[in-house]
N, CA, C and O atoms as a Maestro MAE file, in Angstrom:
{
 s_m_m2io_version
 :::
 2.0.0
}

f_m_ct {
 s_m_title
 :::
 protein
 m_atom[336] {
  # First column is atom index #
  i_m_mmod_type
  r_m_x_coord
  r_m_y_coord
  r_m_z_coord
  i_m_residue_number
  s_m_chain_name
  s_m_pdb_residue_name
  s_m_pdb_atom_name
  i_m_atomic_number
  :::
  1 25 0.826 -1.194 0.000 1 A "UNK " " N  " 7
  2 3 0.000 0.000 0.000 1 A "UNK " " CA " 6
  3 2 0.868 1.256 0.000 1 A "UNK " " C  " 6
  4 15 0.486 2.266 -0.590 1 A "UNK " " O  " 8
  5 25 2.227 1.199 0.762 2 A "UNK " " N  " 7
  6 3 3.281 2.516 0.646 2 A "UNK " " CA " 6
  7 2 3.319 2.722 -0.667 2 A "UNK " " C  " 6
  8 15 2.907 3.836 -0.992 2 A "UNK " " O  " 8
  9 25 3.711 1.954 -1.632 3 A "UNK " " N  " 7
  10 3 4.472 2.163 -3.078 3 A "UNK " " CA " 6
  11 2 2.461 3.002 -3.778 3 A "UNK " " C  " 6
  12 15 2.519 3.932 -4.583 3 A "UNK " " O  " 8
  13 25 1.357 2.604 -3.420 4 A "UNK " " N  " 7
  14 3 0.558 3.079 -3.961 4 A "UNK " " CA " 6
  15 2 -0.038 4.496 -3.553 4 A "UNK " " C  " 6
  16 15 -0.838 5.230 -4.134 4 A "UNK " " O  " 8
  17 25 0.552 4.601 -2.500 5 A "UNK " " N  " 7
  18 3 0.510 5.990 -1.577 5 A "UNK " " CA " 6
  19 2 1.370 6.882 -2.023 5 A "UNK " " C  " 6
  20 15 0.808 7.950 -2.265 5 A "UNK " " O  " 8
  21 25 2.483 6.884 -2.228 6 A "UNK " " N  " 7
  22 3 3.729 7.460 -3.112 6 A "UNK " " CA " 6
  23 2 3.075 7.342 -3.908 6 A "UNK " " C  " 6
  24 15 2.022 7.918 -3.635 6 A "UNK " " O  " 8
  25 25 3.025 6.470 -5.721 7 A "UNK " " N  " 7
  26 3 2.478 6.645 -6.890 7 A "UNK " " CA " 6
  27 2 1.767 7.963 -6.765 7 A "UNK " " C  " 6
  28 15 2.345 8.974 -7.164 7 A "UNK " " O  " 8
  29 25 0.091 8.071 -6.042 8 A "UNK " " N  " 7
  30 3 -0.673 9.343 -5.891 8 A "UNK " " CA " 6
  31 2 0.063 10.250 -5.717 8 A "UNK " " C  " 6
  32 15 0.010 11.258 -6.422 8 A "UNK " " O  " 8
  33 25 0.931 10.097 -4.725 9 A "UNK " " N  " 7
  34 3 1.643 11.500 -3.692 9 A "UNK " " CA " 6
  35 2 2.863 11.977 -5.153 9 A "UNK " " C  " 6
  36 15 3.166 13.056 -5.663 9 A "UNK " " O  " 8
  37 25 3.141 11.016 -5.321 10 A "UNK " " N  " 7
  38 3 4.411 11.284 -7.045 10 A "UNK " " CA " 6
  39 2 3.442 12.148 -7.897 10 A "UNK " " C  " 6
  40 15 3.803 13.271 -8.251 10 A "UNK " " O  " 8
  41 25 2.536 11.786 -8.150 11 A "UNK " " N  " 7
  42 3 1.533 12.235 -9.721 11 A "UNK " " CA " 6
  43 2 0.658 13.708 -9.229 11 A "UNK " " C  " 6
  44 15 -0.064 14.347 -9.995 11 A "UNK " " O  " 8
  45 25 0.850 13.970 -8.150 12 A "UNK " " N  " 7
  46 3 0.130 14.947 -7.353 12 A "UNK " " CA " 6
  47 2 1.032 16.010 -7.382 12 A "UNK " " C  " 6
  48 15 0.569 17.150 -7.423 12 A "UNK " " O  " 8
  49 25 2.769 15.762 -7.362 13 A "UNK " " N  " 7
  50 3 3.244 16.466 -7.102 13 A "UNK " " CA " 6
  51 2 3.508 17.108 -8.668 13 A "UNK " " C  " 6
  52 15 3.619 18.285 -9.011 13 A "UNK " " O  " 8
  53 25 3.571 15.661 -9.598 14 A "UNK " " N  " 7
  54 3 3.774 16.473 -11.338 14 A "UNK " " CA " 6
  55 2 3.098 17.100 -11.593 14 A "UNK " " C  " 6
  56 15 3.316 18.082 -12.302 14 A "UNK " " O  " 8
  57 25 1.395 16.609 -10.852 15 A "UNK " " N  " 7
  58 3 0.478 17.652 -11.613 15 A "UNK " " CA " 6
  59 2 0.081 19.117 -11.021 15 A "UNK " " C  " 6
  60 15 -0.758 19.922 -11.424 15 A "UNK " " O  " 8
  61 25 1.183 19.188 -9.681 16 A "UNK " " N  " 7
  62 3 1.242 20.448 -9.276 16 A "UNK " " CA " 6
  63 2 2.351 21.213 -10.107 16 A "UNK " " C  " 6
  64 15 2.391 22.429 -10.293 16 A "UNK " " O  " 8
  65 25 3.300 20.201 -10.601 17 A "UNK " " N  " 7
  66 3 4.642 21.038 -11.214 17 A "UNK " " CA " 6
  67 2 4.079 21.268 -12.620 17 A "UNK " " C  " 6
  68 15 4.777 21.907 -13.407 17 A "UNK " " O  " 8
  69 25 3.398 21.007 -12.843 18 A "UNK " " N  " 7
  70 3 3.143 20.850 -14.733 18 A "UNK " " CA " 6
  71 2 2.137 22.510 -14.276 18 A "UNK " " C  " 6
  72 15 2.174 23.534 -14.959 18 A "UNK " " O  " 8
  73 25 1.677 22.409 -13.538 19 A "UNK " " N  " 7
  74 3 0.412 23.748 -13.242 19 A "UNK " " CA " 6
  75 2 1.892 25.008 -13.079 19 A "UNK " " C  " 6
  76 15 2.234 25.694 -14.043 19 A "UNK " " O  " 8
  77 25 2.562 25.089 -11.767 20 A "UNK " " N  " 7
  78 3 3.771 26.158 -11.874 20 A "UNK " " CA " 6
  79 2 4.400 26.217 -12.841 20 A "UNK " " C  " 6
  80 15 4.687 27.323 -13.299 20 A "UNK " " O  " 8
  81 25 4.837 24.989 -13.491 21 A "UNK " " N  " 7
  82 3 5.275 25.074 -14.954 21 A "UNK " " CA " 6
  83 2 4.854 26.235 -15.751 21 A "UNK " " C  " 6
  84 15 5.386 27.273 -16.146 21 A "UNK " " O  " 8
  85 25 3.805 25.725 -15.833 22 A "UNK " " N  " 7
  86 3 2.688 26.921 -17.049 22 A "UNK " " CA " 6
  87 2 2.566 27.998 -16.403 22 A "UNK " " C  " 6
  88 15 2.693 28.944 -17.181 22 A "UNK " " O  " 8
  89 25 2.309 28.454 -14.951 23 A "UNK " " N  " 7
  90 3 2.443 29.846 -14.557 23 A "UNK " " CA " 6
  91 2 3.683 30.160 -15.012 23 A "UNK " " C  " 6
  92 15 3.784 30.807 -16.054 23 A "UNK " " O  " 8
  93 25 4.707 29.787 -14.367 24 A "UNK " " N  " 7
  94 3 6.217 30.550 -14.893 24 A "UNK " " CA " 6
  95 2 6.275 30.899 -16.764 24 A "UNK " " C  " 6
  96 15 6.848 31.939 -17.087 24 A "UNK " " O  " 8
  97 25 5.832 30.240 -17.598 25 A "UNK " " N  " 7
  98 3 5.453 29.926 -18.784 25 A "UNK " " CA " 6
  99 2 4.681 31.190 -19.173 25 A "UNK " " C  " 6
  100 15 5.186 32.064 -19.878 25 A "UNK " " O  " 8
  101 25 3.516 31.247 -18.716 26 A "UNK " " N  " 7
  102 3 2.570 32.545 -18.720 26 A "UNK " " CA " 6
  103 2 2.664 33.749 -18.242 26 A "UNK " " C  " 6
  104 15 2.067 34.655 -18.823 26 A "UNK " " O  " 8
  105 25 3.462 34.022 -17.043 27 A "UNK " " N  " 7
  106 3 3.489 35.087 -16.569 27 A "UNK " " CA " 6
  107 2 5.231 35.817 -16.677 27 A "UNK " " C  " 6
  108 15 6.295 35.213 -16.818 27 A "UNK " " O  " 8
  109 25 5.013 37.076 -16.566 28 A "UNK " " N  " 7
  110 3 6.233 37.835 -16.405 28 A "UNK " " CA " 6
  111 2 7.232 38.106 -15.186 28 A "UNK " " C  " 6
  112 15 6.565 37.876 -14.177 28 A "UNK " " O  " 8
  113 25 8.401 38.452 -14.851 29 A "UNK " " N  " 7
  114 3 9.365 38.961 -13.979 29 A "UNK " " CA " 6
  115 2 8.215 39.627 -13.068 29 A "UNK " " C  " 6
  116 15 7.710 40.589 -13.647 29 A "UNK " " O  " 8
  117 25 7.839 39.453 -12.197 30 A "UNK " " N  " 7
  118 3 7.248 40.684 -11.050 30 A "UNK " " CA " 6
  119 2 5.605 40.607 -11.177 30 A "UNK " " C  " 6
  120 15 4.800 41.075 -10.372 30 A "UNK " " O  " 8
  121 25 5.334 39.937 -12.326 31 A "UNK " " N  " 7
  122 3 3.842 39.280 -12.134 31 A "UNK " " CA " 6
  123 2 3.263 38.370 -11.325 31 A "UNK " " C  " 6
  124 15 3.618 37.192 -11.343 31 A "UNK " " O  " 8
  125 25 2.352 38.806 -10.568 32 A "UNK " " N  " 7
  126 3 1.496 37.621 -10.145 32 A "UNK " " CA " 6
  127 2 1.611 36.663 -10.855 32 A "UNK " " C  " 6
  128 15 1.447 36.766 -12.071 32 A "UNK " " O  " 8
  129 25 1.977 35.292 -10.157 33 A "UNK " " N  " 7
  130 3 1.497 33.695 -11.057 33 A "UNK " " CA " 6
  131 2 0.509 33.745 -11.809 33 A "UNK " " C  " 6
  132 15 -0.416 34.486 -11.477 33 A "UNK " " O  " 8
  133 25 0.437 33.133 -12.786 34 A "UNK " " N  " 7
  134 3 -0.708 33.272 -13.281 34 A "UNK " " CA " 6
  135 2 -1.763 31.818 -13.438 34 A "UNK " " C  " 6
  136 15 -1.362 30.748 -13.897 34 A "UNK " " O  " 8
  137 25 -2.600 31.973 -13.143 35 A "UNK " " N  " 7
  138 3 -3.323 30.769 -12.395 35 A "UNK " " CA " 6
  139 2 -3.625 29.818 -14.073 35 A "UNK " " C  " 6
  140 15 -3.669 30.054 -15.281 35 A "UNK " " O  " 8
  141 25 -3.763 28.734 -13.164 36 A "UNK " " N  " 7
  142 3 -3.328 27.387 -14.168 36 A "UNK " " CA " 6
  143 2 -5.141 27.908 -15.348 36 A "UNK " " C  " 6
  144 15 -6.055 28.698 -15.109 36 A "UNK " " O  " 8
  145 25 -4.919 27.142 -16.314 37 A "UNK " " N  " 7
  146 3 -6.283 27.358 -17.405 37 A "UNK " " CA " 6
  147 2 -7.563 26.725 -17.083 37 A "UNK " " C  " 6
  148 15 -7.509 25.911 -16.160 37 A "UNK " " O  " 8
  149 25 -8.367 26.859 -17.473 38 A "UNK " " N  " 7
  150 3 -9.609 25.804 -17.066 38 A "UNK " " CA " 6
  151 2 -9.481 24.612 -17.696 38 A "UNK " " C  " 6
  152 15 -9.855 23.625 -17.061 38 A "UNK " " O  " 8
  153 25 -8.909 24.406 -19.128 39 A "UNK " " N  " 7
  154 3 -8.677 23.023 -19.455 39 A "UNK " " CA " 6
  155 2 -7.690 22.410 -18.297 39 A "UNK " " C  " 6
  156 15 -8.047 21.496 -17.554 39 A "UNK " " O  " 8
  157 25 -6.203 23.133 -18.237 40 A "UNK " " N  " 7
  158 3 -5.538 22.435 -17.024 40 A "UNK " " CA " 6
  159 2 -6.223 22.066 -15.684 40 A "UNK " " C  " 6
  160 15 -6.222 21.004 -15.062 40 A "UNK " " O  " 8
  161 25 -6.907 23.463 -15.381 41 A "UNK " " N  " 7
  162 3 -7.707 22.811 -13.738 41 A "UNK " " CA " 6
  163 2 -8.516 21.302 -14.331 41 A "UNK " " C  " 6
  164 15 -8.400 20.402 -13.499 41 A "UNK " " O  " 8
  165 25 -9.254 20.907 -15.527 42 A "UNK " " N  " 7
  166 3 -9.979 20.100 -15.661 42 A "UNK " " CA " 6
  167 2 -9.080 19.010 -15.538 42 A "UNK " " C  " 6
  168 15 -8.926 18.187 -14.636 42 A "UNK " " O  " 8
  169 25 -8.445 19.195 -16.769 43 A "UNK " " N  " 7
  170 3 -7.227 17.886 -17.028 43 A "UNK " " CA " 6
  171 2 -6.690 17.529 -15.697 43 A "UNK " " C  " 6
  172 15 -6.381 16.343 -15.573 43 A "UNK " " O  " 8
  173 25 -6.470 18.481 -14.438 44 A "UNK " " N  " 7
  174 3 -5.648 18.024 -13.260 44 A "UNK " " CA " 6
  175 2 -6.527 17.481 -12.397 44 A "UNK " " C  " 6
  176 15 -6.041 16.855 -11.455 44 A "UNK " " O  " 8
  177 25 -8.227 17.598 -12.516 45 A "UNK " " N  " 7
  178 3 -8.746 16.556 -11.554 45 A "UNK " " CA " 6
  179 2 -8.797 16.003 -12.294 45 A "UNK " " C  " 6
  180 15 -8.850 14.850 -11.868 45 A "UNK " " O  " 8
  181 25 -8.836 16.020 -13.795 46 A "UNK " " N  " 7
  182 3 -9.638 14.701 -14.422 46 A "UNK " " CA " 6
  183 2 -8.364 12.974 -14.407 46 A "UNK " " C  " 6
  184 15 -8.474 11.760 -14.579 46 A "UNK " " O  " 8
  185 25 -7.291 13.983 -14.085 47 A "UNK " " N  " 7
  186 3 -6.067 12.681 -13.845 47 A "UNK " " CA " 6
  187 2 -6.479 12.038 -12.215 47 A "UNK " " C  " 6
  188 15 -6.381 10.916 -11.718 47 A "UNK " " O  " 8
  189 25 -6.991 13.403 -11.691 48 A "UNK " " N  " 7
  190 3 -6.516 12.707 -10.059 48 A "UNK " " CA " 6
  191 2 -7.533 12.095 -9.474 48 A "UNK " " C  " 6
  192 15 -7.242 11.221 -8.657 48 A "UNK " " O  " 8
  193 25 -9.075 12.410 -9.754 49 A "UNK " " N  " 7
  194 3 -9.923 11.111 -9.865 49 A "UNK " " CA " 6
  195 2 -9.988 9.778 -10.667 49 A "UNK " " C  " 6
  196 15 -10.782 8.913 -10.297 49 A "UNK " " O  " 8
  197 25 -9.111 9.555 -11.851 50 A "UNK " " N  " 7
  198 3 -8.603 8.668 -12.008 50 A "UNK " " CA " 6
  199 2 -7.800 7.627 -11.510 50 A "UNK " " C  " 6
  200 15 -7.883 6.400 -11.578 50 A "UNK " " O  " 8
  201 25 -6.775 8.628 -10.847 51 A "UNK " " N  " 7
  202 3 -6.097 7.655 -9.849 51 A "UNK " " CA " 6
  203 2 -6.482 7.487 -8.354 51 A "UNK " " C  " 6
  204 15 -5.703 7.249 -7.431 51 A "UNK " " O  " 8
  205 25 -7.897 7.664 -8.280 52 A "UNK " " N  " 7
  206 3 -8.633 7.574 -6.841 52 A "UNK " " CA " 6
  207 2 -9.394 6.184 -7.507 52 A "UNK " " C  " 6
  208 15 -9.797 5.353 -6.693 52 A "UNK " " O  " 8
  209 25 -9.558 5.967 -8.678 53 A "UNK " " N  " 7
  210 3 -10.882 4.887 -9.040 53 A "UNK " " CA " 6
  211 2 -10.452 3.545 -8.673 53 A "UNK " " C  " 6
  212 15 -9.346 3.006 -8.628 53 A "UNK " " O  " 8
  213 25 -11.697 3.139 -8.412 54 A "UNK " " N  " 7
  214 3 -11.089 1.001 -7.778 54 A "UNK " " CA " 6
  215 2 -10.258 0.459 -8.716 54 A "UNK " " C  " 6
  216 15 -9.269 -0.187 -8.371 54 A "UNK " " O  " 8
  217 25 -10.592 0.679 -10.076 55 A "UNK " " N  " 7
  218 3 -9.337 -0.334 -11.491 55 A "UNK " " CA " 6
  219 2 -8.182 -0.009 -10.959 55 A "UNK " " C  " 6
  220 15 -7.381 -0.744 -10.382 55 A "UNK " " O  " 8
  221 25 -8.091 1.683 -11.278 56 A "UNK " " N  " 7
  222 3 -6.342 2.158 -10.983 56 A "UNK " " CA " 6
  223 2 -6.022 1.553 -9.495 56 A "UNK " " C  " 6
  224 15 -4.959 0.946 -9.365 56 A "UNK " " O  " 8
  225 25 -6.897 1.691 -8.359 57 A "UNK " " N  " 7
  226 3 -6.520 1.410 -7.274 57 A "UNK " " CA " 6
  227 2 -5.630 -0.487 -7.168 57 A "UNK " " C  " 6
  228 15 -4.581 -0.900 -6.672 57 A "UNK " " O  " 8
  229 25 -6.736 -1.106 -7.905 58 A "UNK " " N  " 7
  230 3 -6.681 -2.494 -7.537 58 A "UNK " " CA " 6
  231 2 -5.402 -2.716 -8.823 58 A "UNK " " C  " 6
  232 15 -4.390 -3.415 -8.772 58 A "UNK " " O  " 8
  233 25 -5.811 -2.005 -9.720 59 A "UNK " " N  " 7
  234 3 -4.197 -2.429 -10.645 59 A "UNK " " CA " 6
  235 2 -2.771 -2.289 -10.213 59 A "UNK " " C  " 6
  236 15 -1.877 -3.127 -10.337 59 A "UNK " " O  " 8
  237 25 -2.690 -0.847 -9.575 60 A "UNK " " N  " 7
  238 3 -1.454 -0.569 -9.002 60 A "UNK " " CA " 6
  239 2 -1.016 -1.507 -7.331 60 A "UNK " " C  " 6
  240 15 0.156 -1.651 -6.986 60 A "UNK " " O  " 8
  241 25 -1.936 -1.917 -6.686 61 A "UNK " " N  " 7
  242 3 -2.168 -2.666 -6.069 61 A "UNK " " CA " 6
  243 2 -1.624 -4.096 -6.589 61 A "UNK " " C  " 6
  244 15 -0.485 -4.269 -6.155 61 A "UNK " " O  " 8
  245 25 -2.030 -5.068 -7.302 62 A "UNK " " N  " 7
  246 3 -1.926 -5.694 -7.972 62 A "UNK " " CA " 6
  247 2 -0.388 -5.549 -8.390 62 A "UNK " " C  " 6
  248 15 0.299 -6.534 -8.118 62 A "UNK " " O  " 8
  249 25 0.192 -4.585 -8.946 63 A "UNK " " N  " 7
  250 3 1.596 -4.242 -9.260 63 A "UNK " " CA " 6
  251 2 2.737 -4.388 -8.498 63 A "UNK " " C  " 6
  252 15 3.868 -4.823 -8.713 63 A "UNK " " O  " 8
  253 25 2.083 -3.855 -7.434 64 A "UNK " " N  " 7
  254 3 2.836 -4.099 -5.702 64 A "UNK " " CA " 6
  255 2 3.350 -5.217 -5.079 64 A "UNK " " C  " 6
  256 15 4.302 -5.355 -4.310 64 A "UNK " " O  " 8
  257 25 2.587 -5.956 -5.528 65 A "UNK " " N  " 7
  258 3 2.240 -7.028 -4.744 65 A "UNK " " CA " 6
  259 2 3.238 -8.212 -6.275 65 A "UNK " " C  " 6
  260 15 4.098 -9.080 -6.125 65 A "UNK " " O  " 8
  261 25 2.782 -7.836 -7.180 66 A "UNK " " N  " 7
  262 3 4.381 -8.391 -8.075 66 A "UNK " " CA " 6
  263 2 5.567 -8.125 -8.161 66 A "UNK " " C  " 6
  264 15 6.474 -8.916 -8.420 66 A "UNK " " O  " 8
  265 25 5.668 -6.648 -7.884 67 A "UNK " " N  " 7
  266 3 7.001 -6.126 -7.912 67 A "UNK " " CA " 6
  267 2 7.589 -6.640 -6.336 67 A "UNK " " C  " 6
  268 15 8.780 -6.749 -6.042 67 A "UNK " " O  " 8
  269 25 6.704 -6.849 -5.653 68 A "UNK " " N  " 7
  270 3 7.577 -7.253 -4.064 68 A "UNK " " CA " 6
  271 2 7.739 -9.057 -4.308 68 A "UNK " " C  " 6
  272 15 8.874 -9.443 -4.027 68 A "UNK " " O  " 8
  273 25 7.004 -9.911 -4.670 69 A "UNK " " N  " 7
  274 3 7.123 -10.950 -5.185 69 A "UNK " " CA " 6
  275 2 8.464 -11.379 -6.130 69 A "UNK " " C  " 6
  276 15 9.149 -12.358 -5.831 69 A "UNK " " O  " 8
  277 25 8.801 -10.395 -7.491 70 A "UNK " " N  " 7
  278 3 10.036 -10.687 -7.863 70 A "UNK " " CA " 6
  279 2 11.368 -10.113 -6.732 70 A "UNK " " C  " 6
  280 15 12.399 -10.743 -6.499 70 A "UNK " " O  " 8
  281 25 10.976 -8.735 -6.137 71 A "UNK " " N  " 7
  282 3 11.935 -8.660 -5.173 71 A "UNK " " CA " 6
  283 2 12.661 -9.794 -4.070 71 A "UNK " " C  " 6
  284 15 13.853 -9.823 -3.762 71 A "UNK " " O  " 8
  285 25 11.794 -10.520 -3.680 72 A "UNK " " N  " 7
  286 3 11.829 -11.550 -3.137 72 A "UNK " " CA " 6
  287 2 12.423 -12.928 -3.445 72 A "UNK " " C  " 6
  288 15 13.126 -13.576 -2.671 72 A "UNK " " O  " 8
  289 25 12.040 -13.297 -4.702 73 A "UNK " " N  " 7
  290 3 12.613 -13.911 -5.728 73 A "UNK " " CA " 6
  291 2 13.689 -13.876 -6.128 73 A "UNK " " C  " 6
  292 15 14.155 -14.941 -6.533 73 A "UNK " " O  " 8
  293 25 14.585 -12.573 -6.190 74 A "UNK " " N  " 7
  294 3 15.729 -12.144 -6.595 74 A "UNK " " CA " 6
  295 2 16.920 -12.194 -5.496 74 A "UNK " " C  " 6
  296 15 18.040 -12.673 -5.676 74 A "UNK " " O  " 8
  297 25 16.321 -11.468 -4.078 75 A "UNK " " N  " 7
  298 3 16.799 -11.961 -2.573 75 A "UNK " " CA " 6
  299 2 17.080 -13.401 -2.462 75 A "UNK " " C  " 6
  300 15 18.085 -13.854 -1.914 75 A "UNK " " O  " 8
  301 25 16.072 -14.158 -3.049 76 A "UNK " " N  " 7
  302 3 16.229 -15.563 -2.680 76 A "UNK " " CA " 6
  303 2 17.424 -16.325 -3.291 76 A "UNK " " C  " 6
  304 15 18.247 -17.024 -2.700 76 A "UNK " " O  " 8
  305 25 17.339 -16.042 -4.579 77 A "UNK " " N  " 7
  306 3 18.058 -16.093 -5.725 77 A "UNK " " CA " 6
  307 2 19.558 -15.911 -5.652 77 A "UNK " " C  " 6
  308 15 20.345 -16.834 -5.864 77 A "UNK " " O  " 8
  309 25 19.966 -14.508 -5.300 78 A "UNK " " N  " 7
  310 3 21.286 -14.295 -4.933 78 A "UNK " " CA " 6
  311 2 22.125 -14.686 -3.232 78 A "UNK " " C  " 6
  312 15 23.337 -14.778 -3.039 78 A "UNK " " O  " 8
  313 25 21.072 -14.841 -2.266 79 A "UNK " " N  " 7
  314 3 21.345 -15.643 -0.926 79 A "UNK " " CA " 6
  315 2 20.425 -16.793 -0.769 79 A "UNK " " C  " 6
  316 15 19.472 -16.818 0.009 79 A "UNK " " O  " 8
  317 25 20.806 -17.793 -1.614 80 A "UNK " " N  " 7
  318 3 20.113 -19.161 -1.321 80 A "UNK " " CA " 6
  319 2 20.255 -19.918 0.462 80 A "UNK " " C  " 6
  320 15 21.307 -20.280 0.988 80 A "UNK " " O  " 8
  321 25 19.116 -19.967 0.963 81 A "UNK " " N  " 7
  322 3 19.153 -20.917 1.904 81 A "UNK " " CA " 6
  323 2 18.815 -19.788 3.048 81 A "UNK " " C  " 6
  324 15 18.161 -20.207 4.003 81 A "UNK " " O  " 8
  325 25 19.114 -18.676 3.053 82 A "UNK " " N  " 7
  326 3 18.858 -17.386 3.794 82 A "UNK " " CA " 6
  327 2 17.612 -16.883 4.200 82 A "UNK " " C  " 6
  328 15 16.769 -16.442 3.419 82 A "UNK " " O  " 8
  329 25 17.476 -16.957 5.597 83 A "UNK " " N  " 7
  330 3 16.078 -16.519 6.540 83 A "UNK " " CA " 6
  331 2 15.775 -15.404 5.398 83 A "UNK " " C  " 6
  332 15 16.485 -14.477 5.008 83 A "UNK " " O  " 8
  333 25 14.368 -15.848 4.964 84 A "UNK " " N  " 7
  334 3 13.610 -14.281 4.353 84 A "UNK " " CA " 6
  335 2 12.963 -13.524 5.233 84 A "UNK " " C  " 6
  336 15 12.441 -12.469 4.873 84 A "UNK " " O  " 8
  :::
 }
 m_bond[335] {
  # First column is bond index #
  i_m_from
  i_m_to
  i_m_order
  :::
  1 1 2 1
  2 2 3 1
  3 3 4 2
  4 3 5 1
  5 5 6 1
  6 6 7 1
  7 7 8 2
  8 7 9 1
  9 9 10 1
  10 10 11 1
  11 11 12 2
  12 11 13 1
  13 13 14 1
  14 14 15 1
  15 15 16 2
  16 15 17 1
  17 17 18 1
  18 18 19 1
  19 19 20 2
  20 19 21 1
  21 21 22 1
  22 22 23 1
  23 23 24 2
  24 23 25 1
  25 25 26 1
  26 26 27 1
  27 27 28 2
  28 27 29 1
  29 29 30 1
  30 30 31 1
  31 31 32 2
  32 31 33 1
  33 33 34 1
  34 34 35 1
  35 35 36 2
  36 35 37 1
  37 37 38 1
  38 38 39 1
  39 39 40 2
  40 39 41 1
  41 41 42 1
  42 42 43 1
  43 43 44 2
  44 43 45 1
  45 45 46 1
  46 46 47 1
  47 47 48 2
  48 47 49 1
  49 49 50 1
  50 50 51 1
  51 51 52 2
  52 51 53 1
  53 53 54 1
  54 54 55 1
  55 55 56 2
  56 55 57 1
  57 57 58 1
  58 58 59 1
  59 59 60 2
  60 59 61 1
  61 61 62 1
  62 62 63 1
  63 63 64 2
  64 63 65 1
  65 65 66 1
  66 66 67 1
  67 67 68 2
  68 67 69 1
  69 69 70 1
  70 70 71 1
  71 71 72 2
  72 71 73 1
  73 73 74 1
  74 74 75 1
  75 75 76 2
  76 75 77 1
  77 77 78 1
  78 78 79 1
  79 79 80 2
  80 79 81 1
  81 81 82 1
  82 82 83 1
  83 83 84 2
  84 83 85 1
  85 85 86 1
  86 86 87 1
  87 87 88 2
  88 87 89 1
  89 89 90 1
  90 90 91 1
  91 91 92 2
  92 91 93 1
  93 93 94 1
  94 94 95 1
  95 95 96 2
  96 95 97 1
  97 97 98 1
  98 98 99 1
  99 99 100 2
  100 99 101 1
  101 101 102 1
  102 102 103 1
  103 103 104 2
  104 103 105 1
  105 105 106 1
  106 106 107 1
  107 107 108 2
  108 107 109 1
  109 109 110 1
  110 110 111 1
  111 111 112 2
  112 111 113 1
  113 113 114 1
  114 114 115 1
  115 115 116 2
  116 115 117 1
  117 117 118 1
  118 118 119 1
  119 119 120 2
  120 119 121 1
  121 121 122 1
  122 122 123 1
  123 123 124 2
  124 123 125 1
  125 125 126 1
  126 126 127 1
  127 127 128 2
  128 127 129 1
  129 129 130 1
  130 130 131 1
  131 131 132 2
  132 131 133 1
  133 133 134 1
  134 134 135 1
  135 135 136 2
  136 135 137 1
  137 137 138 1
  138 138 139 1
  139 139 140 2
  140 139 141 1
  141 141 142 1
  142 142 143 1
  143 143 144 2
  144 143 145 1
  145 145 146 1
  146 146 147 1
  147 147 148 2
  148 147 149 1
  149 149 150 1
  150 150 151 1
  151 151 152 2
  152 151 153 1
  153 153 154 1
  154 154 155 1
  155 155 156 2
  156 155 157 1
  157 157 158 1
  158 158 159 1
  159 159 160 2
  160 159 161 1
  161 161 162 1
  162 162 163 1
  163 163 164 2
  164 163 165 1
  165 165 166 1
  166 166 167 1
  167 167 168 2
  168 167 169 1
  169 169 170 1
  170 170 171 1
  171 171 172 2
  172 171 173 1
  173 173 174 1
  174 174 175 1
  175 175 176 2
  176 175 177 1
  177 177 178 1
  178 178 179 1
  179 179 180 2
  180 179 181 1
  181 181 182 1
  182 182 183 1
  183 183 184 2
  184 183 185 1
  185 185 186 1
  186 186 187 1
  187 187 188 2
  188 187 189 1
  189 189 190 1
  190 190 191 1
  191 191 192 2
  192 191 193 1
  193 193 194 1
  194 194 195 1
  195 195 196 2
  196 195 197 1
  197 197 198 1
  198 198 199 1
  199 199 200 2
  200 199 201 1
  201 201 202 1
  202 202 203 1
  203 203 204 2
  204 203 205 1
  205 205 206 1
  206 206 207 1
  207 207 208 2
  208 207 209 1
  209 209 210 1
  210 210 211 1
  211 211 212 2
  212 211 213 1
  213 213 214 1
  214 214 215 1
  215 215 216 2
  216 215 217 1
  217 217 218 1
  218 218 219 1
  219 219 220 2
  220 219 221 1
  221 221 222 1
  222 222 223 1
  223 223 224 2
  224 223 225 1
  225 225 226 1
  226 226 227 1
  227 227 228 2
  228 227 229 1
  229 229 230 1
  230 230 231 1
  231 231 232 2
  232 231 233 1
  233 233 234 1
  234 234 235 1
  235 235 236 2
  236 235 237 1
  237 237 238 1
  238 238 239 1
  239 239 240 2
  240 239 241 1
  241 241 242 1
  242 242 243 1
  243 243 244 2
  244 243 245 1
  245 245 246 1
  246 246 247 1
  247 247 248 2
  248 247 249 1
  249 249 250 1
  250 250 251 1
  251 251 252 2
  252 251 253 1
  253 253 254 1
  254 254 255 1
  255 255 256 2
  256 255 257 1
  257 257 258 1
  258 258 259 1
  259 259 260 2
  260 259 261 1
  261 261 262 1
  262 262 263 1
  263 263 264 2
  264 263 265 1
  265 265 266 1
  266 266 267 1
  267 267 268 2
  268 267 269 1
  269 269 270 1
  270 270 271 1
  271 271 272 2
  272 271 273 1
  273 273 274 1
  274 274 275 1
  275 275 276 2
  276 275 277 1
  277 277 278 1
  278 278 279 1
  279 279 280 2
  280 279 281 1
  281 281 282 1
  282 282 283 1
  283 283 284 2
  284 283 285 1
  285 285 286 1
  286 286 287 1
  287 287 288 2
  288 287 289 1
  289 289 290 1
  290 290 291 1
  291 291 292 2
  292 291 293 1
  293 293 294 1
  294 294 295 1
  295 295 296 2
  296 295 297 1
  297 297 298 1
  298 298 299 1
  299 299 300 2
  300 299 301 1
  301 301 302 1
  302 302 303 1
  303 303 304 2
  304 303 305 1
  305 305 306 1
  306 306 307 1
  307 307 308 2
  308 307 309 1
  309 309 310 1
  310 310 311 1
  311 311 312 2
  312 311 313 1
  313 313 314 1
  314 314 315 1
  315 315 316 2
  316 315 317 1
  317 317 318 1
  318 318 319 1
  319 319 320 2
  320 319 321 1
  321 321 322 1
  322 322 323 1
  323 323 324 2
  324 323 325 1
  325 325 326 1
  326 326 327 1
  327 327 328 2
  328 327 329 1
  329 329 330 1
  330 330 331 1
  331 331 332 2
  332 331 333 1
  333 333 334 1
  334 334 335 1
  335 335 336 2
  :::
 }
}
């Protein structure tokens, strides 16, 4: 569940940097930021209720739970016989 908590907390933070992005982008030396567009405000929930939905949830989930499986596998692999 950490690695899927990060993922959100990762994609939260691009889609805050992709928004300052475009202010710095839009605005001038000594200007107010200039606030993200209405397509961007859309596009930035329309990603982040995406990655709230049960598929994305249970997929990345699902991912976790393989990627710690080959981790394990690979531990085992290179220290054979070794308390996991």
């Amino acid at each position: 569940m950490s690695f899927l908590l990060y993922f959100v907390s990762h994609v939260q933070d691009c889609v805050e940097g992709s928004v300052s992005v475009t202010k710095q982008r839009t605005g001038s030396i000594g200007d107010r930021p200039a606030r993200p567009t209405l397509l961007e405000q859309v596009l930035n929930q329309k990603r982040l209720s995406l990655l709230r939905s049960p598929e994305v949830v249970q997929f990345l989930q699902k991912q976790q739970q393989l990627l710690s499986q080959q981790a394990l596998e690979q531990r085992q692999q290179q220290f054979p016989g070794a308390p996991v």
